[in-house]
C-alpha positions as CSV (number, residue, x, y, z in Angstrom):
1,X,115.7,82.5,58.5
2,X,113.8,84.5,61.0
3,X,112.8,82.8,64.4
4,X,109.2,82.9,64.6
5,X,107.6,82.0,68.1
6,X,104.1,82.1,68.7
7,X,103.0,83.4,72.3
8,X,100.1,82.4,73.9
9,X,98.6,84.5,76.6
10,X,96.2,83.2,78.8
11,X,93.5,86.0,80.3
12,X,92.2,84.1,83.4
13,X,94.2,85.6,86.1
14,X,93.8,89.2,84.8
15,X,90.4,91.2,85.7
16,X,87.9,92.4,83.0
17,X,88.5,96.0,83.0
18,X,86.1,98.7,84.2
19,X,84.6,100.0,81.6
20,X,84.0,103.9,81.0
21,X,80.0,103.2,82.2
22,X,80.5,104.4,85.6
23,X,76.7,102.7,86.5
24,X,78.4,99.2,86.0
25,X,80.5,99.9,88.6
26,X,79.9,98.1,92.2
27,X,79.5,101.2,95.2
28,X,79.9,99.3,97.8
29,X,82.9,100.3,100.0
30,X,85.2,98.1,102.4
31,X,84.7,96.8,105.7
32,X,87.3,96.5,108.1
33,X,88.1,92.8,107.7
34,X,88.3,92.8,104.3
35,X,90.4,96.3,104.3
36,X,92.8,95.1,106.2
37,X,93.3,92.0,104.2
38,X,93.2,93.3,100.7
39,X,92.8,96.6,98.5
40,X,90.1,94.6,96.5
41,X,87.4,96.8,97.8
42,X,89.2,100.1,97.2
43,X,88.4,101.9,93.7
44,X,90.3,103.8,92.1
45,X,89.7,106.4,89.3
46,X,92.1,106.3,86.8
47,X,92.0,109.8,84.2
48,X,93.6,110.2,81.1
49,X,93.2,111.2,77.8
50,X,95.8,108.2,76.2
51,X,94.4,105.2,75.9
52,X,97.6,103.3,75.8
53,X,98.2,105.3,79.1
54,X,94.6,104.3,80.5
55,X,94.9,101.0,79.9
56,X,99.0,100.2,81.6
57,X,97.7,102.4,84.7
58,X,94.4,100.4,84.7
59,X,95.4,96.9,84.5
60,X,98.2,97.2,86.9
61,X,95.8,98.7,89.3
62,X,93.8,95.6,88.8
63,X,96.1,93.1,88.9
64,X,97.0,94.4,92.9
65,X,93.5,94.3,94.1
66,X,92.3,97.7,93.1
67,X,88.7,98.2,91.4
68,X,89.8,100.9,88.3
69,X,87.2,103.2,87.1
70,X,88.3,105.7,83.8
71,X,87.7,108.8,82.6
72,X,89.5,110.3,79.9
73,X,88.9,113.7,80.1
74,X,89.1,116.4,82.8
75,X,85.0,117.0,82.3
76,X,84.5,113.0,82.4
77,X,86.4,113.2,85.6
78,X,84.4,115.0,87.3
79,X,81.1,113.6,86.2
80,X,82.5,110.0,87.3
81,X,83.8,111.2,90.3
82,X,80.5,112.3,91.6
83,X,79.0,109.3,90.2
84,X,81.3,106.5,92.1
85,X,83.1,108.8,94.8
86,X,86.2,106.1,94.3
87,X,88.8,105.9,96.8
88,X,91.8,107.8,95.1
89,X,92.2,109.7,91.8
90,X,95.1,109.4,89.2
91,X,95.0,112.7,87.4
92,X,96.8,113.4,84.1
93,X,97.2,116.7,84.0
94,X,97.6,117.7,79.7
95,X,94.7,116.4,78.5
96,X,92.1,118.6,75.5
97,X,89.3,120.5,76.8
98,X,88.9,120.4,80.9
99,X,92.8,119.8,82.0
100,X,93.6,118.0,85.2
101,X,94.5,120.9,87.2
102,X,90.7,122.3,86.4
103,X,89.2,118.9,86.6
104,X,91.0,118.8,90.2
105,X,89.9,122.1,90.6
106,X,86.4,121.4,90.3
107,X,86.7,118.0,92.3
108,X,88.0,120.3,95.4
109,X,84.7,122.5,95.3
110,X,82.2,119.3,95.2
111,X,81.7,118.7,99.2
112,X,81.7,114.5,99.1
113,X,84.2,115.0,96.7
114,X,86.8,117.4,98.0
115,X,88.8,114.9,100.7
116,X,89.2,112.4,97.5
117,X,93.3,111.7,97.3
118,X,94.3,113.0,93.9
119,X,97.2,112.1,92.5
120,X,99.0,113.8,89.0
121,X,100.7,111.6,86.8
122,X,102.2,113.5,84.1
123,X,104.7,113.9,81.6
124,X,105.4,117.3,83.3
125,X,108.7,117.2,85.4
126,X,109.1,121.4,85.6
127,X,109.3,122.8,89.0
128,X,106.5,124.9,88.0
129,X,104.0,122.3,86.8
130,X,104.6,120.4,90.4
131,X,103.6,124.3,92.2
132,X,100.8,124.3,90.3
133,X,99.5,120.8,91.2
134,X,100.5,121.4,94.5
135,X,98.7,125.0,94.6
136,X,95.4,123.2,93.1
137,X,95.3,120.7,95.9
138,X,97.1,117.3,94.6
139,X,98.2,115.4,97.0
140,X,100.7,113.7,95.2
141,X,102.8,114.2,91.7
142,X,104.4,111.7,89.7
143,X,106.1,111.9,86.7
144,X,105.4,109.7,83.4
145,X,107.1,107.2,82.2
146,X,105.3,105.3,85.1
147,X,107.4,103.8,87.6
148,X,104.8,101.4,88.8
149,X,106.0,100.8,92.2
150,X,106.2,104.6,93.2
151,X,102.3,104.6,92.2
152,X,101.3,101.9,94.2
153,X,103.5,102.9,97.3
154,X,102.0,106.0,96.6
155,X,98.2,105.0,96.2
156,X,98.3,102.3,99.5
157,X,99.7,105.1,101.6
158,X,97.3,107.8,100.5
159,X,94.4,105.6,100.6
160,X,95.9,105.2,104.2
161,X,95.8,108.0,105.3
162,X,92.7,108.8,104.0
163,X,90.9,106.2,105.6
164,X,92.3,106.9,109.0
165,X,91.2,110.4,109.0
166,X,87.7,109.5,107.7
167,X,87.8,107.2,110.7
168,X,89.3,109.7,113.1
169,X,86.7,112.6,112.1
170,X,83.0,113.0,113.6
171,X,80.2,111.3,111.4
């Protein structure tokens, strides 16, 4: 006889996700109380063309305080991008049509864009795919399967440093 169990999950501590409308999404940015206390105002824009891949990334994003946007497409991206100007990117970098390494490329060129954090997650682990990222302006490259905690070290100390040079520059 096979074991049978029935599992009930409830949904109430785990955010609605963003969804790929990027005009539902709230602009407003931090303020310094609520920065220092939390990563709940800090967006991020997660880009890829799995779903299944979209959706882990997303939802542990969410359930550590970050906003999540999505894109999945290197053309999407960009158009989002301009649209929310989120914190941080997560950039897959095979995906059909505009790839990450272009979408980045275009992201770089777009002036309230270009000092956006981008970071490549990808199933790419060659020495050459990480020179390339690196050459197209990443700032950081991980490798898939995700290891979660490597992302979010990775995110909270870009987002850091980010934010302490926008603070540190004129204007």
């Amino acid at each position: 006889m096979v074991n049978t169990t029935s599992i009930n999950y409830t949904f109430s501590d785990v955010k609605q996700t963003t969804p790929l409308d990027p005009s539902k999404i709230r602009k407003e940015h931090p303020t310094a109380e609520s920065a220092r206390d939390s990563q709940l105002n800090y967006l991020v824009l997660v880009v890829d063309d799995s779903i299944d891949n979209l959706t882990a990334t997303s939802l542990y994003l969410q359930q550590h305080g970050y906003r999540v946007a999505t894109a999945t497409n290197g053309e999407e991206a960009v158009a989002v991008a301009g649209l929310i100007k989120p914190d941080l990117i997560v950039m897959d970098l095979a995906m059909p049509g505009v790839d990450g390494l272009e979408s980045t490329r275009q992201i770089r060129q777009i002036e309230s864009l270009k000092d956006i954090p981008v970071v490549a997650l990808t199933a790419f682990s060659t020495e050459g795919f990480r020179r390339a990222a690196h050459d197209t302006g990443f700032d950081g490259y991980l490798t898939k399967p995700v290891d979660f905690t490597r992302l979010a070290d990775l995110i909270g100390r870009l987002i850091g440093l980010a934010k302490s040079a926008s603070k540190a520059s004129p204007g």
